[in-house]
N, C-alpha and C positions, 0 to 999 in steps of 0.2 A: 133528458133523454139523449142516448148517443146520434149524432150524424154520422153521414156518411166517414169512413175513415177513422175515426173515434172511436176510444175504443170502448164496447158494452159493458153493462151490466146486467143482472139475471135479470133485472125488472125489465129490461128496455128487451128482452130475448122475448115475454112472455107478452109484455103488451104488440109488440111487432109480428110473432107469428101464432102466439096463441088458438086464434081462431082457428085457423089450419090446424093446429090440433086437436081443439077441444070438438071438430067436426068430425075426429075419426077415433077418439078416446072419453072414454066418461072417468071421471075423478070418484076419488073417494070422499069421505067428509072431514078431511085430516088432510089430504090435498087438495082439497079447495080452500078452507083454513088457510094454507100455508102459501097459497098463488094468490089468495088477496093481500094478504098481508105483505107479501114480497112486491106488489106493484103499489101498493099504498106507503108503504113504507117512507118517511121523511117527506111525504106530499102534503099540499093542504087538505086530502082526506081524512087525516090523522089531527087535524089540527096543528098549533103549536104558541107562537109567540112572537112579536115585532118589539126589535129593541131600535134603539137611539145613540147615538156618541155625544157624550155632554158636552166633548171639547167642537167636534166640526159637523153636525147634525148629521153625519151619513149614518142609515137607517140599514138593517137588512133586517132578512124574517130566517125565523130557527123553524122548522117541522118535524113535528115528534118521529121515534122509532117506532117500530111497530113489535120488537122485542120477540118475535117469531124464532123459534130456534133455529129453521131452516133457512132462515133470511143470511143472506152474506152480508150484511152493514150493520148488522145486529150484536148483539151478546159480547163483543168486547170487553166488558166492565164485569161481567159474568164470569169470565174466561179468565180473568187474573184474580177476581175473588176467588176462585174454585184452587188456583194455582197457590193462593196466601194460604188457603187452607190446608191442601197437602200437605204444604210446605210443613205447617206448623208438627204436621202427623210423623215425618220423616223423624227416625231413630240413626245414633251413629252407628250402621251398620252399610255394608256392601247392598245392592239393590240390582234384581236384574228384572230382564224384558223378555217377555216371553210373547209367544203369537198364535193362537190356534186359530186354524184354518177348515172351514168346512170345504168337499170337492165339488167342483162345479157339479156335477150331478144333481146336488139338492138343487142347484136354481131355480129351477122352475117350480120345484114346491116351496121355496123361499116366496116366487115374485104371486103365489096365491095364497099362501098363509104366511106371512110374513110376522105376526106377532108369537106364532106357535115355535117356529126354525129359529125365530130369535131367542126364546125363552129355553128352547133344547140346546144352545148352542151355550148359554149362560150357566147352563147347572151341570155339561158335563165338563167343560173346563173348571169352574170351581171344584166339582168334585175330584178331579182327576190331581186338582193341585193341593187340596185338601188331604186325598188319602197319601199320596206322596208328603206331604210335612208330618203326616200321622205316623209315618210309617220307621221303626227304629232303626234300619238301612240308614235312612239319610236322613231325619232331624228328631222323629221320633216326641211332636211337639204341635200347639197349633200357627200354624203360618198365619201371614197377615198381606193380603195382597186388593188390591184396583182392575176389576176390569173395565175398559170400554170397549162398545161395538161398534166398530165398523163394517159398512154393508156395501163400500166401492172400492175401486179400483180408477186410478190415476184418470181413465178415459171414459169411467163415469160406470163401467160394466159392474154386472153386481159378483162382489168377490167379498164373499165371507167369511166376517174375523174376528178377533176379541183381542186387544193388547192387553197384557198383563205384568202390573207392574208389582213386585214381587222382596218384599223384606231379604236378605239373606241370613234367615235362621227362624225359630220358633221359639215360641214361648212354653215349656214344658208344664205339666201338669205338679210341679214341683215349685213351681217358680221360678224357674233358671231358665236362662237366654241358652238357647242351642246355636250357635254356629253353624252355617252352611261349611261341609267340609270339605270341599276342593272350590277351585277358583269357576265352576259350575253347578248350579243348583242340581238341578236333576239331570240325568241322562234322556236326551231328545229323543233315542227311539222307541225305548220304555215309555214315555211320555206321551208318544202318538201311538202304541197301540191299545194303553190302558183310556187315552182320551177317545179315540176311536170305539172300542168297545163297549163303553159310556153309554155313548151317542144314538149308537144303534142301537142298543138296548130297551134307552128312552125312545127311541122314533117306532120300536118293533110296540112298546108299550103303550104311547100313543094314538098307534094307527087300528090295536087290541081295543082298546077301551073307546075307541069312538071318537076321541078327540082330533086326531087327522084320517078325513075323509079319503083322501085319494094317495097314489092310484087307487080310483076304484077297481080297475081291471086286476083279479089276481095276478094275471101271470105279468102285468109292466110293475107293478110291487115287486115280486120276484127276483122278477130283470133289475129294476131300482138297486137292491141290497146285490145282487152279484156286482156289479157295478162301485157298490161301496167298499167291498170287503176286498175286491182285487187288485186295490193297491195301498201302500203306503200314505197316512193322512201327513200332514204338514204342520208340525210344530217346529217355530223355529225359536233359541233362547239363544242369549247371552249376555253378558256382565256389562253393563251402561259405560263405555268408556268414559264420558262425561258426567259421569254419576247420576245420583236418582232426580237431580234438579232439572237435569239435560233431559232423562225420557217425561218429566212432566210436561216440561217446555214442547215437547215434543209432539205429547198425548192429545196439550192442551189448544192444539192448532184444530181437531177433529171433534173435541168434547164437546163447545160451544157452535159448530158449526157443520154443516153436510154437505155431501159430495164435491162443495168446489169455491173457494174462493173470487171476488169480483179479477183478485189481480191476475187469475189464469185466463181471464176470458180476453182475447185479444182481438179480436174483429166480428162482426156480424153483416156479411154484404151477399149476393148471391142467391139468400136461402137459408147461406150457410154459416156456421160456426165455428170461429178457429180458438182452440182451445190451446194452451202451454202444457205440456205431460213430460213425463221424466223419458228417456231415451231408453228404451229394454235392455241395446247392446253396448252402449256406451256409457258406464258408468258416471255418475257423477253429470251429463250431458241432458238439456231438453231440446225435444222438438214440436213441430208445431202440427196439429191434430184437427181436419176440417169432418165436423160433421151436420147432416141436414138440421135446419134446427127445428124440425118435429120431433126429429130422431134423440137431439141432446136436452129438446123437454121432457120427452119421455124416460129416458134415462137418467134425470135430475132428481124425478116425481117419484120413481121406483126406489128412492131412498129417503121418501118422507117416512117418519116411526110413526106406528100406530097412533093414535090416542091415547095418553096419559105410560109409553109406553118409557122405564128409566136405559136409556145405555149406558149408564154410569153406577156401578156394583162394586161397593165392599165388601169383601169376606173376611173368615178366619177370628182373627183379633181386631180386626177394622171394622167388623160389622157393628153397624149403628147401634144395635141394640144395647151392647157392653162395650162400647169402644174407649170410653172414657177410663173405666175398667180396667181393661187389659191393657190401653196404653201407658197407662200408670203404672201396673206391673213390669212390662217389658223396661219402660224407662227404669225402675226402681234395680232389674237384672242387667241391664248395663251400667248403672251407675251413671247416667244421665239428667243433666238439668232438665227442667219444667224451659215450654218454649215461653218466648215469649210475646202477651197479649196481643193478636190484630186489633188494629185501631179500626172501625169505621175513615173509610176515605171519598171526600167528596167529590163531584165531578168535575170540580176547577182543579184542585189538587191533581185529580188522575188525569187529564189532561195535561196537566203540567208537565206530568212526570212519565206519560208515556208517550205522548205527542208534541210533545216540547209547544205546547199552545199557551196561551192564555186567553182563556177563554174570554172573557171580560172586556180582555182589550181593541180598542175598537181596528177593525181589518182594514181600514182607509187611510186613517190620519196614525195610526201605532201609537198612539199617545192617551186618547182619551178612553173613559168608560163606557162602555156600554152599558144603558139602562130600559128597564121593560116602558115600553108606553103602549102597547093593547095587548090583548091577549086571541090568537087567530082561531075561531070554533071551527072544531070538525066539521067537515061537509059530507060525508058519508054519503058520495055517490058514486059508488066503486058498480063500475059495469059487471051483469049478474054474469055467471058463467054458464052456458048452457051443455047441460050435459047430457050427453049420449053415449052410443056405442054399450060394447059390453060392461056390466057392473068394475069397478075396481075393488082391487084384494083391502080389507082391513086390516 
């Protein structure tokens, strides 16, 4: 647990002011889930295992993860299998990134339907990027693209998005590789008003058939859609300078984990919580961001996903169902090698190789091995959470 001056983590935020929250917010059943498991996490609640050094008896004890997605000390090993995996998917071709952006406006029916605004926001971007590679304008073919969802914003607000990682060309109904034909996939403003149009369509369809409830009130629905239609949505693309390797690397900071890493959380004294965020006016620049820490549980928690909910979506030629398929085609119209095999990697190995560890070796004397000599059982006395206040969104 952090002291004074020391700098936090999520666990030490939740066990420290918790109460104070949980006394003026009730959880869901997907954010209770994910607040025990972020305070158990590598404790002896989870169990784990006490080794020995054969060379100078110094002992320490290992406590399991608790493998939680939202946990920030978690999914690492997840995060570069997912990354091997891409990998293998990528074709020799150009790759770009694209952004769809929902307008603050839906927030508030995001932070009470939150499974519903995520699943509209996942099928009008893939359609909108679908009927564009469909379209003989410009590739005239089926496209192959990755979304993930993202639901923050650097200071933890909820700002909704989908990155999109995007082959450059198609695979025709012909069998031939289509080419993206300028150094831009599609044109951005075309893009945000067929994606836009989409959306609304879906959310007008939606809220027809009964599946979103509110605004109850006609006339703030009303108000709602003038609100949407009066401006410009926000798509933003362009060509990965760094190539397709850079925006997975990129993707894959957010795929395995939500709203905030331990290494941005830099003090907890006061009440309060000082977070690292990017500088809005100064490019390239951070500064440092203090808020109450009810205030940055509550805005942590507003980004747990539902239950069994995927933010991570293949489309096009990627889509699971025929992926093997069509990736075999597109290779066969590039005239492209077969990748090659992922090996399974162990956790000494991966340690090795991303942590420069060894695991093994023992921490005291650097010489000798560490060996198991008990095995430490879960204790599973994880303080209940008492919940009150108004229901939480599913």
């Amino acid at each position: 647990m952090a002291g004074r001056g020391a700098r936090p983590e999520l666990a030490d935020i939740f066990r420290r002011h918790g109460a104070a929250f949980l006394a003026q917010h009730r959880l869901s059943g997907a954010q209770a889930r994910a607040w025990r498991a972020i305070v158990a996490c590598r404790t002896e609640a989870l169990g784990g295992y006490r080794e020995a050094c054969e060379r100078c008896g110094g002992v320490r004890q290992v406590f399991h993860s608790c493998r939680n997605r939202h946990c920030p000390k978690c999914q690492t090993r997840a995060k570069e299998a997912w990354i091997s995996a891409r990998t293998a998917e990528l074709l020799p071709v150009p790759y770009f990134h694209l952004v769809f952006t929902l307008p603050h406006a839906l927030n508030g029916l995001a932070s009470r339907q939150p499974r519903r605004l995520y699943e509209l926001l996942f099928a009008a971007a893939a359609a909108t990027l679908l009927d564009f590679g469909a379209n003989a304008k410009w590739l005239g073919g089926h496209l192959g693209f990755t979304l993930v969802l993202h639901s923050w914003a650097q200071d933890l607000s909820r700002h909704l998005h989908v990155h999109a990682l995007v082959a450059g060309g198609a695979l025709g109904a012909d069998g031939e590789w289509r080419p993206a034909k300028a150094r831009f996939l599609f044109p951005v403003a075309a893009l945000s008003r067929v994606f836009r149009g989409k959306f609304l369509a879906a959310l007008t369809g939606a809220r027809e058939s009964g599946a979103l409830a509110e605004p109850a009130d006609p006339a703030a629905w009303l108000q709602l859609l003038r609100a949407l239609r009066a401006h410009s949505w926000v798509v933003y693309a362009k060509q990965p300078l760094g190539g397709p390797g850079a925006v997975l690397d990129y993707l894959a900071r957010y795929t395995h984990r939500v709203a905030i890493s331990n290494e941005r959380l830099l003090g907890l004294d006061g009440g309060e919580v000082t977070v690292r965020v990017r500088d809005p006016v100064r490019a390239g620049k951070r500064r440092l961001l203090r808020l109450p820490a009810v205030e940055f549980i509550r805005r942590f928690l507003s980004h747990v996903l539902p239950p069994g909910f995927k933010r991570i979506r293949h489309y096009g030629f990627l889509a699971n169902r025929h992926k093997a398929e069509h990736l075999a085609s597109a290779r066969r119209a590039l005239d492209a090698p077969l990748p090659q095999p992922t090996a399974v990697e162990s956790a000494r190995a991966f340690m090795a190789r991303v942590a420069g560890i060894e695991i093994s070796r023992c921490p005291y004397c650097a010489r000798g091995q560490m060996r198991l000599i008990a095995v430490i059982v879960p204790t599973r006395t994880l303080a209940p959470l008492h919940l009150t206040g108004p229901p939480a969104p599913q």
